[in-house]
C-alpha positions as CSV (number, residue, x, y, z in Angstrom):
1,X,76.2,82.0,-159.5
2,X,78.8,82.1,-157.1
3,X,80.2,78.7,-157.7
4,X,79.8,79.9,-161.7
5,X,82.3,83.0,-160.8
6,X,84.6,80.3,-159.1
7,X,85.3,78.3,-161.9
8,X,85.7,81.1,-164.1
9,X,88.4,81.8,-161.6
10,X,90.1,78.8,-161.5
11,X,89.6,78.3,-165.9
12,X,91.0,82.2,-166.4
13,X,93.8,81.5,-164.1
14,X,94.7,78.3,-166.0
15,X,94.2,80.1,-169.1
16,X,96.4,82.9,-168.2
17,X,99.2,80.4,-167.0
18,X,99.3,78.6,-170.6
19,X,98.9,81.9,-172.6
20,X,102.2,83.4,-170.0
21,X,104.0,80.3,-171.5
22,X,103.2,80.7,-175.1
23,X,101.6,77.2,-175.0
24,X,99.0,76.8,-178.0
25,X,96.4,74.5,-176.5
26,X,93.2,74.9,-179.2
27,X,94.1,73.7,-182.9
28,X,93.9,75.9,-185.8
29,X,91.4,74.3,-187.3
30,X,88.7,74.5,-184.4
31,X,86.0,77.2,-185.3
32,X,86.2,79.3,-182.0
33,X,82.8,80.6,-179.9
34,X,83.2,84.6,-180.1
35,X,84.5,85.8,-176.9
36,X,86.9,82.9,-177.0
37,X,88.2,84.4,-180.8
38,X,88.4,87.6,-179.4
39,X,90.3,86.6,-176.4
40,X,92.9,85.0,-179.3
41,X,93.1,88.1,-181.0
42,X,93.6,90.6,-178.8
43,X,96.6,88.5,-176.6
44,X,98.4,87.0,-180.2
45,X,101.1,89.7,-179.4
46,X,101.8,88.6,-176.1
47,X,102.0,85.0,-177.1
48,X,103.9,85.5,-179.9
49,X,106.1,87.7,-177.7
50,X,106.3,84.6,-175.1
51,X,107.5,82.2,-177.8
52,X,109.8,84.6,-179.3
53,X,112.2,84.9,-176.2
54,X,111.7,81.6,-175.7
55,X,114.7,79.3,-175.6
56,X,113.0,76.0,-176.5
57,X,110.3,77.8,-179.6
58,X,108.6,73.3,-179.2
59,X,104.9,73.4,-178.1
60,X,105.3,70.5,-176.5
61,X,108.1,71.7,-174.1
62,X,106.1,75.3,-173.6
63,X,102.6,72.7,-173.0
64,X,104.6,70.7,-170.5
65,X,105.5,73.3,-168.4
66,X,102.4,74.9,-168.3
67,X,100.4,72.2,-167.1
68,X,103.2,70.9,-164.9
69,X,103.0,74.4,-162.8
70,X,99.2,74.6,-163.1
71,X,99.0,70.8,-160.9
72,X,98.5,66.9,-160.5
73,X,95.2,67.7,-162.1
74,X,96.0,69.3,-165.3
75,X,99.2,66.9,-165.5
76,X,96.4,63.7,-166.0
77,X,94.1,66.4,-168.5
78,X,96.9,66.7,-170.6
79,X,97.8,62.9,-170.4
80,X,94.4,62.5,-171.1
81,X,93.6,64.5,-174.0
82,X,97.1,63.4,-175.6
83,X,94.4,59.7,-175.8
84,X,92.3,61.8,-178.1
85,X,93.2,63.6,-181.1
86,X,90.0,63.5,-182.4
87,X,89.1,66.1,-179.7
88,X,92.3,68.0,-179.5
89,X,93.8,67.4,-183.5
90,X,96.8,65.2,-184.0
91,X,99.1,67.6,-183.9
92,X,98.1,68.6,-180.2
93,X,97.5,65.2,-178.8
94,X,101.3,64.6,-179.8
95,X,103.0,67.7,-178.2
96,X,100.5,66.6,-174.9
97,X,101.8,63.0,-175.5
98,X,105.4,64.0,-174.2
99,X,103.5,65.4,-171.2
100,X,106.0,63.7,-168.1
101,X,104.6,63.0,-164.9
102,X,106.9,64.0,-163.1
103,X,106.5,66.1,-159.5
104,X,108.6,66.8,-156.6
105,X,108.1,64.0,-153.8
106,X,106.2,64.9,-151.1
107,X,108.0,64.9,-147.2
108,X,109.2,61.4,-146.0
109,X,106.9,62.7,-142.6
110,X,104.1,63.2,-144.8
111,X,104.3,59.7,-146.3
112,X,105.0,58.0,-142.6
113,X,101.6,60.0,-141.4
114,X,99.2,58.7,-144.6
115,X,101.0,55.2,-143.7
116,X,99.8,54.8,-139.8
117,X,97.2,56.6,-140.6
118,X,95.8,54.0,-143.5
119,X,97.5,50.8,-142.1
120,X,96.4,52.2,-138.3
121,X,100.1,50.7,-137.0
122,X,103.4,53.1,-136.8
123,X,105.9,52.0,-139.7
124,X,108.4,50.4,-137.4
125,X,105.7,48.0,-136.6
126,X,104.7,47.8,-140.3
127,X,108.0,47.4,-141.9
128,X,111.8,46.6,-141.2
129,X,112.7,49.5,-143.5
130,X,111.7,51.8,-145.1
131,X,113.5,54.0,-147.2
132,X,112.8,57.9,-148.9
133,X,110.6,58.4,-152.1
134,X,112.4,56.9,-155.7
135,X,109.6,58.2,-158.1
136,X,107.3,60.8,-157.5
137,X,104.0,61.4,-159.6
138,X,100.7,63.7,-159.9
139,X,98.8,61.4,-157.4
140,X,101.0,59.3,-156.0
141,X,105.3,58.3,-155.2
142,X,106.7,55.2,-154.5
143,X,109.5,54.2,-152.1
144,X,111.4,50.9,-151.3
145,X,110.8,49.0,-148.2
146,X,111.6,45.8,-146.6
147,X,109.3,43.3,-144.3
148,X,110.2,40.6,-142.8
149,X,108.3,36.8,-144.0
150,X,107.5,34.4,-141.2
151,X,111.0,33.0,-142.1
152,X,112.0,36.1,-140.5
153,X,113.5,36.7,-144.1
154,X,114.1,40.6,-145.3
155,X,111.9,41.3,-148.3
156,X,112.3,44.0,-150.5
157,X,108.7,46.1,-151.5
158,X,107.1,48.6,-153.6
159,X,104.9,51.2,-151.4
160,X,102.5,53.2,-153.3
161,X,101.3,56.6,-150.6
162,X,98.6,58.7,-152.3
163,X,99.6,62.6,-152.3
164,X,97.9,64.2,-149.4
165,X,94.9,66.1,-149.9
166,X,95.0,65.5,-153.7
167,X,91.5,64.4,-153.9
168,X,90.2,68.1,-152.6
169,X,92.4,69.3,-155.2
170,X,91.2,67.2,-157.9
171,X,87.5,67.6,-156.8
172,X,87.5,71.3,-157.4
173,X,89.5,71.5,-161.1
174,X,87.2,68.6,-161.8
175,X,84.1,71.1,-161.1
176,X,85.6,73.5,-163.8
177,X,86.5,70.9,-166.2
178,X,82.7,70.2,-166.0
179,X,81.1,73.6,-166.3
180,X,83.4,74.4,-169.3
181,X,82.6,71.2,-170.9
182,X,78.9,72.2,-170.4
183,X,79.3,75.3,-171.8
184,X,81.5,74.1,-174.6
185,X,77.9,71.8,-174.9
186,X,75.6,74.7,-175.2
187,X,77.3,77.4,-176.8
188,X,79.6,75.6,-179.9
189,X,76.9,73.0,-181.5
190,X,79.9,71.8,-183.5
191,X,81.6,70.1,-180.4
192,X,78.9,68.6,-179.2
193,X,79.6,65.1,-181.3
194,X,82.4,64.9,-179.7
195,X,80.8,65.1,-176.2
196,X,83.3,67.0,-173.8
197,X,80.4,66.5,-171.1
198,X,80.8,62.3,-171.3
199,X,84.7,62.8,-172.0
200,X,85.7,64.9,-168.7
201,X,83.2,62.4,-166.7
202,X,85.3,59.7,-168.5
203,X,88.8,61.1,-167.0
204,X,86.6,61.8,-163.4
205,X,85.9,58.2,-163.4
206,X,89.8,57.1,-164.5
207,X,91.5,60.0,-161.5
208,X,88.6,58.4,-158.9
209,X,89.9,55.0,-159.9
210,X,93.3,55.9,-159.2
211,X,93.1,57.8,-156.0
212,X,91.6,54.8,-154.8
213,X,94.5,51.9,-154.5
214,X,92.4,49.4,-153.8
215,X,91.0,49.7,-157.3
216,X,94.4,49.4,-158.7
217,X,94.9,46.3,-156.2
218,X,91.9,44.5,-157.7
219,X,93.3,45.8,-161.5
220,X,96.6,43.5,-160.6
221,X,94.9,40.7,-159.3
222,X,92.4,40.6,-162.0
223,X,95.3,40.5,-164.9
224,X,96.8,38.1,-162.6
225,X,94.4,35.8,-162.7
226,X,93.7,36.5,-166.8
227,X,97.6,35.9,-167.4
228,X,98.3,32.8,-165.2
229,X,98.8,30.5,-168.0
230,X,100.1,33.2,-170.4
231,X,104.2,32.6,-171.2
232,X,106.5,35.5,-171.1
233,X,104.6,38.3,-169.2
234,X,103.9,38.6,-165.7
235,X,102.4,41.2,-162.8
236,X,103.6,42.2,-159.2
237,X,102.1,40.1,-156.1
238,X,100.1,42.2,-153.9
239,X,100.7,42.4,-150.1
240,X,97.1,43.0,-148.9
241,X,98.1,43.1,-145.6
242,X,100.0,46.5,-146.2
243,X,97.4,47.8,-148.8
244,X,94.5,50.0,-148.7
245,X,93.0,53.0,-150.0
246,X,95.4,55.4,-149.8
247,X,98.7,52.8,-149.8
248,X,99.2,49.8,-152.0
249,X,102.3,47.4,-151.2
250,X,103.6,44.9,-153.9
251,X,106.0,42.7,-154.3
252,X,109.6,44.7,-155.6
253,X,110.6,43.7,-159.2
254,X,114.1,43.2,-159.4
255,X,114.7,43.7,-163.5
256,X,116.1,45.3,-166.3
257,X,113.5,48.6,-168.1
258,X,112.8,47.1,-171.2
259,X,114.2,50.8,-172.8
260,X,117.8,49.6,-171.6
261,X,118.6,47.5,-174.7
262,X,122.2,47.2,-173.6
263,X,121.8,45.9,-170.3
264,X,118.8,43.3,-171.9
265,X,121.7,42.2,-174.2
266,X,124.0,41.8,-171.5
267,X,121.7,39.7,-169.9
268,X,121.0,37.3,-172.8
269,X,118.1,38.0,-173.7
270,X,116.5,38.0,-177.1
271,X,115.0,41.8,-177.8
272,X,113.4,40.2,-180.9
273,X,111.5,37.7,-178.9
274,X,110.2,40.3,-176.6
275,X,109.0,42.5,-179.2
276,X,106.7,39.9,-179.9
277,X,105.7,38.9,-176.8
278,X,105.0,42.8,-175.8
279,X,102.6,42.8,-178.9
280,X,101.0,38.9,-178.9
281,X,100.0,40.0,-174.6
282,X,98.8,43.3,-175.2
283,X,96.9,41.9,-177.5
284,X,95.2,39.0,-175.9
285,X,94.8,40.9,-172.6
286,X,92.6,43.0,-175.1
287,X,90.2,40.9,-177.6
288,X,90.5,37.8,-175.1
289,X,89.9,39.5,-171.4
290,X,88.4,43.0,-172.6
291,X,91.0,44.1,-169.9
292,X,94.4,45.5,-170.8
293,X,97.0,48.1,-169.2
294,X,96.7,51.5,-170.7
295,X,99.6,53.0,-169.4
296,X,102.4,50.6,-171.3
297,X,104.9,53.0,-171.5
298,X,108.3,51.9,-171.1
299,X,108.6,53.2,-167.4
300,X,106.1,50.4,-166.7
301,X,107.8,47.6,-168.3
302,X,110.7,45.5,-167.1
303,X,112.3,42.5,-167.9
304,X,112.8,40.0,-165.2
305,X,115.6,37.5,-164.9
306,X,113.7,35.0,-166.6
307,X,113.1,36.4,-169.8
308,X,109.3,37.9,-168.7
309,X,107.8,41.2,-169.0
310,X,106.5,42.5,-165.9
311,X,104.1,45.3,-166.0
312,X,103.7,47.6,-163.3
313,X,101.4,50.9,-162.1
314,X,97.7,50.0,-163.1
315,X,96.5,53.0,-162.2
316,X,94.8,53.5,-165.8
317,X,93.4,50.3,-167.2
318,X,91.3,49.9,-170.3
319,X,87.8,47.7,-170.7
320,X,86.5,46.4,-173.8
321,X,82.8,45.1,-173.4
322,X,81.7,41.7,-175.7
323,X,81.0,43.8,-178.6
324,X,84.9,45.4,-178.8
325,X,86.3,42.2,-177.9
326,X,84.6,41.4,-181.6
327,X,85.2,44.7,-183.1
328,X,88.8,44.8,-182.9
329,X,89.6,41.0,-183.4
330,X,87.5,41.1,-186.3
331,X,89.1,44.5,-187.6
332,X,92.2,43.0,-187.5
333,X,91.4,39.7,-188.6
334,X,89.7,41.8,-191.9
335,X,92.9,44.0,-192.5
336,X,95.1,41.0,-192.6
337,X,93.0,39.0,-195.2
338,X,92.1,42.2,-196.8
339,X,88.4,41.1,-196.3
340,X,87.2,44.9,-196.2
341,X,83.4,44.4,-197.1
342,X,83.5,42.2,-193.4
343,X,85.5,44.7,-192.0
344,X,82.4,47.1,-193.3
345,X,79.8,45.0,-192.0
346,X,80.8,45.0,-188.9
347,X,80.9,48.4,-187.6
348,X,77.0,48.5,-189.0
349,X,76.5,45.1,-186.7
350,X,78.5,46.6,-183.7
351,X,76.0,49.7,-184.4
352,X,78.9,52.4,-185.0
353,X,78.0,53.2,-188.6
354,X,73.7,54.2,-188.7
355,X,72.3,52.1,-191.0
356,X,71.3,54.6,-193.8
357,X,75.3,54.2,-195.1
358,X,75.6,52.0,-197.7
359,X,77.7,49.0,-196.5
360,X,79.5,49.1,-199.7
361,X,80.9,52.3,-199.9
362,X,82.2,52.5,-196.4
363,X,83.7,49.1,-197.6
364,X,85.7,51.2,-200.1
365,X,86.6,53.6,-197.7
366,X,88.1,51.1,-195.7
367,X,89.9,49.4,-198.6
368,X,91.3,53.2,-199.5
369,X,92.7,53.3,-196.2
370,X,93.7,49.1,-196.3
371,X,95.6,49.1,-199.6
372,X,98.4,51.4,-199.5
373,X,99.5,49.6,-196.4
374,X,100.2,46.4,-198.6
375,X,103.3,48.0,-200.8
376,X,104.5,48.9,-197.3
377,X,107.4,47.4,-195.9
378,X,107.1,45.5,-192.8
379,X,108.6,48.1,-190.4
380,X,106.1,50.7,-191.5
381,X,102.8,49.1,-191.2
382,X,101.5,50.7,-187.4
383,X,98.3,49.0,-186.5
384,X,97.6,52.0,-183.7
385,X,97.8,54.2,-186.7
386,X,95.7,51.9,-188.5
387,X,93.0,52.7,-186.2
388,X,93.7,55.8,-186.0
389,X,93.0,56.6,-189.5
390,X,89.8,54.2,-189.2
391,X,88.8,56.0,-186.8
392,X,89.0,59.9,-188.0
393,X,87.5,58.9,-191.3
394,X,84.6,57.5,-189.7
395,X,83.4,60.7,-188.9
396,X,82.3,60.9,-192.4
397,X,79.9,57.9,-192.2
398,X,78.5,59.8,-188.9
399,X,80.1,57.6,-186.1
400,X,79.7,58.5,-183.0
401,X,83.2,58.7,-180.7
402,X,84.0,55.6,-179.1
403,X,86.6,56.4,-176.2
404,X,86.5,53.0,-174.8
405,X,88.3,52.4,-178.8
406,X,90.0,55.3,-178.6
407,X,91.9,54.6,-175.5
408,X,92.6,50.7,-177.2
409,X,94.2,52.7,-180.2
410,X,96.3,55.1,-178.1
411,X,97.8,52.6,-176.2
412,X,98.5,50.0,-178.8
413,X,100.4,53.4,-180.7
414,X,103.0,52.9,-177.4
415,X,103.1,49.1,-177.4
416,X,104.0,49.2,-180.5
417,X,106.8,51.7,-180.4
418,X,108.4,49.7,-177.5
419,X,108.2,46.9,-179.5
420,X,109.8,48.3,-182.5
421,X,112.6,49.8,-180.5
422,X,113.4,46.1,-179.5
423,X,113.1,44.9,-183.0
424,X,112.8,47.9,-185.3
425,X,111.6,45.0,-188.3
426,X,108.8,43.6,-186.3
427,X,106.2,42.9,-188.3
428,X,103.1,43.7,-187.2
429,X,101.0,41.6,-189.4
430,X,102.3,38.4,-188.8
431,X,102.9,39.2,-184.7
432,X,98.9,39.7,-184.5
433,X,97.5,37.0,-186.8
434,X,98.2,34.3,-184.4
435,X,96.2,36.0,-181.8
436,X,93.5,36.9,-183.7
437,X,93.2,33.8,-185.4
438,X,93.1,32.2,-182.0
439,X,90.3,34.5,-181.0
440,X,88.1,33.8,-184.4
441,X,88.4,29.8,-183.9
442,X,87.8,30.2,-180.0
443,X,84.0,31.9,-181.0
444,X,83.9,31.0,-184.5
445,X,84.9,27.3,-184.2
446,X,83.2,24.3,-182.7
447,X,84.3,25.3,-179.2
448,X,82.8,28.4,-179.8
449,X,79.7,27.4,-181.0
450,X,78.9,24.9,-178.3
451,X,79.9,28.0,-176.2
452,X,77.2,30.1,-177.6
453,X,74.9,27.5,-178.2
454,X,75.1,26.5,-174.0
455,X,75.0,30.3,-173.3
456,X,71.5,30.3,-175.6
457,X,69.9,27.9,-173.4
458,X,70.6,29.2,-170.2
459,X,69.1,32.6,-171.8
460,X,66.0,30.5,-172.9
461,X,65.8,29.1,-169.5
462,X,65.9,33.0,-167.6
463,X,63.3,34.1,-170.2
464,X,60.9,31.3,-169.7
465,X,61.6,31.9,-165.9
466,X,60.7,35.9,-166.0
467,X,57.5,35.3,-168.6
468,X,54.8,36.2,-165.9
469,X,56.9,39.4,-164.6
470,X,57.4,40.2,-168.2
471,X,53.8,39.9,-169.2
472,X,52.6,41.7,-166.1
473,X,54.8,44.6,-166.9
474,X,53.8,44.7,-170.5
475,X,50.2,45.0,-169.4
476,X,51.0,47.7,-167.3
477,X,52.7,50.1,-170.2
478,X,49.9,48.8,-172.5
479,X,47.9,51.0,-170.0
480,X,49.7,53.8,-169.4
481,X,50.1,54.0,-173.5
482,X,46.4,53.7,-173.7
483,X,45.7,56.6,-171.3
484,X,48.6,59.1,-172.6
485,X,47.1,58.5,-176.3
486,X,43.8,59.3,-174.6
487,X,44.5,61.6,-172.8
488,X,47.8,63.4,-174.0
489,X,50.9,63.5,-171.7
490,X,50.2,66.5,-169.3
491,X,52.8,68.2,-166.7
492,X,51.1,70.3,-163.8
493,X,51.7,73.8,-164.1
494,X,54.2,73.9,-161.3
495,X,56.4,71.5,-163.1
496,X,56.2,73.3,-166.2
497,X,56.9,77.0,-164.7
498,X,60.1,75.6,-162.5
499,X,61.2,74.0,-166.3
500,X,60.9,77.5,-167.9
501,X,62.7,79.1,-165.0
502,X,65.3,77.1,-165.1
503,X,66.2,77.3,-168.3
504,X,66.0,80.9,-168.5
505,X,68.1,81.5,-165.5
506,X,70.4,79.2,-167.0
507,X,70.8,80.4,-170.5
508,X,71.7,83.9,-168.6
509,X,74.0,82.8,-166.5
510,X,75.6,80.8,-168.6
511,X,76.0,83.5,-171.7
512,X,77.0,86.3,-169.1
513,X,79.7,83.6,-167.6
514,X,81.3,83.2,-170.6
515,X,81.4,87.5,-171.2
516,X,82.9,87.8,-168.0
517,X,85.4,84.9,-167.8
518,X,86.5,86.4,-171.6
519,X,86.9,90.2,-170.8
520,X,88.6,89.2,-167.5
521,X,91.1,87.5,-169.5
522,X,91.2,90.3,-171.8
523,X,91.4,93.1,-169.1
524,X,94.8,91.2,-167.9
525,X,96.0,90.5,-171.5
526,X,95.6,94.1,-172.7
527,X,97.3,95.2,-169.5
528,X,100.6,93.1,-170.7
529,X,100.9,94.6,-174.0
530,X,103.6,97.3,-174.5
């Protein structure tokens, strides 16, 4: 109960903070749980109050501040959530997609302690130089430094220093993300396709991934090792002798921000060419390694001197499993040949669409959402929007949220905008065919077949391996069936009493947490109003 009370704390503070700033965080559309609709009645004045002395009357700008002053943690929420409109509405996840994350660095004191106290030397002994913070962010900052190479040559370096005592401070807003996505679960039956439980343990996974360098380490070296014979784009070299969990040294990039078209042209090189290089990478690093950067914004890109796009921070990567990998190349490979009954078939073989749909008319939904794209021109075709649309219209044909898809789609919507600020007539069409087509003769082809057909054998050859486990196990649940249709499947009566208590000691806490955490809000609300 205690803990319960806490997080209502910590939620009614954070909900007191966005109401105080007139930010509008649940769509219009969302059919509210009743103490959270009489919350919203009852403090309308006030926020319409709020936005009316406003000087900036943009959502986005009130959203932005508000989870700016609320912490690191809400920051990555709202970055988050801004991946998934089909939990917070379009219209939401676009005022959250402006969300900066931007903080005030932390002392250069603080950063020389987390240094000698990862790296276990002091940071004269560590480095030549090193300088003050040059970009400071929810969880982390960066600053330049230089070592010296057993040339005794200076070498300039990127040092990555966690923020101290952010993972306490993540650890507890996590706790309330959870019990309000388990509330959200058994109090508002509508929500609960969209899971909030699976979706906030998603982003507890991605922040525990990021406060851990080492795991953003590994992320470079991985895509290092996918890209080495890729032309045109590039990652950091890692110092592992200066990295580890809480501090990550790379190699500095010396470039041009691929937002600085000027200063590209300066240089001589070609913006169109890197528009389609930006697209063609992203999209290999996706259907052909399953792994791909999901932070391409144009802070993370840079042009070297050599014509190559460098990526940096990997702090949020993307997977795709076998079955994505097939999805998406096979989406786009459909779209492009306007082969929508394929396209159709297969969401039912990826097992997205339950089979009671008729293949057919979800084929015509997808050629409804296909064919006005064709009388477009070529600067107006958006494949993230594309999937987008797929994706939202799904819901009809009862499939079940995909974030690992979701993520893919949100982050191809920002590749692509970079790329079309470099070429505004890119044409997305004819930029992804090659690599698509490259993936469908790869499996499809004779490579591919010998591929799977080696991959068969070796499956043949475990299976033949594992028989007498297999058939030793089977006899065993052939048993166990036996006696439960004999016998019926019994609990003892302690098991079944602790069951009951449970639940009813959590349906009552639960029901009177929500009461309390709304007339709290309410009590402070009603004590605003003139």
């Amino acid at each position: 109960m205690t803990l319960a009370l806490v997080n209502l704390a910590r939620l009614a503070n954070a909900g007191w903070v966005l109401m105080r700033h007139g930010a509008q965080v649940i769509p219009d559309t969302v059919e509210l749980p009743e103490p959270v609709r009489l919350f919203s009645r009852v403090t309308s004045r006030l926020r319409e109050r709020r936005n009316r002395n406003g000087k900036d009357k943009k959502n986005e700008t009130r959203l932005s501040t508000a989870l700016t002053s609320l912490g690191p943690s809400y920051i990555k929420l709202g970055q988050f959530l801004a991946t998934r409109d089909d939990l917070v509405g379009r219209d939401l996840a676009r005022d959250l997609s402006k969300l900066q994350d931007k903080l005030p660095p932390f002392s250069m004191a603080e950063a020389r302690k987390a240094l000698e106290d990862e790296l276990g030397r002091s940071v004269e002994d560590l480095f030549d130089e090193f300088g003050p913070p040059l970009a400071a962010a929810s969880i982390a900052q960066v600053h330049k430094a230089y070592v010296r190479d057993a040339a005794g040559e200076r070498r300039p370096r990127a040092v990555k220093i966690l923020r101290p005592g952010i993972e306490r401070r993540f650890g507890k807003d996590l706790d309330a993300y959870v019990f309000a996505a388990r509330l959200v679960e058994r109090f508002h039956a509508p929500a609960r396709r969209l899971k909030p439980l699976a979706v906030v343990e998603t982003l507890a996974k991605s922040v525990a991934i990021e406060m851990d360098l080492r795991m953003e380490a590994a992320a470079i070296s991985e895509m290092a090792e996918n890209t080495s014979e890729d032309d045109g784009f590039k990652v950091p070299q890692i110092d592992w002798s200066l990295s580890g969990r809480r501090v990550l040294t790379l190699e500095w990039i010396d470039g041009t921000p691929i937002a600085d078209h000027d200063a590209l042209r300066e240089a001589g090189h070609d913006l169109k060419h890197l528009g389609t290089v930006l697209i063609q990478s992203f999209l290999r690093h996706a259907m052909r390694d399953g792994f791909f950067h999901a932070d391409m914004h144009p802070g993370n890109l840079f042009v070297d001197a050599a014509g190559d796009i460098v990526a940096v921070d990997f702090g949020i990567m993307g997977r795709l499993g076998p079955k994505e990998q097939r999805f998406l190349a096979e989406i786009l490979h459909g779209f492009i040949t306007r082969n929508y009954r394929r396209v159709a078939e297969v969401h039912f073989e990826a097992g997205y669409v339950p089979r009671k749909h008729s293949v057919e008319l979800f084929a015509q939904a997808l050629r409804a959402i296909g064919e006005p794209l064709m009388d477009r021109t070529a600067e107006e075709i958006s494949m993230g929007h594309l999937l987008g649309q797929l994706f939202q219209y799904t819901e009809v044909f009862d499939m079940p949220t995909q974030t690992q898809l979701i993520l893919l789609q949100k982050t191809m919507v920002v590749v692509e905008g970079v790329a079309r600020a470099l070429d505004p007539r890119l044409n997305i069409w004819t930029t992804a065919e090659p690599v698509a087509q490259e993936w469908m003769d790869s499996h499809f082809g004779p490579e591919g077949r010998l591929q799977d057909a080696a991959e068969g054998a070796a499956s043949v050859g475990r299976l033949v391996g594992d028989l007498p486990q297999l058939l030793s196990q089977a006899e065993q649940a052939a048993e166990s069936f036996s006696a439960m249709a004999a016998d019926g499947l019994r609990l003892d009566a302690y098991t079944i009493d602790r069951l009951a208590e449970a639940q009813a000691r959590h349906g009552r806490l639960a029901r009177w947490g929500i009461w309390i955490g709304a007339l709290s809000l309410l009590a402070i609300a009603v004590s605003l109003l003139p």
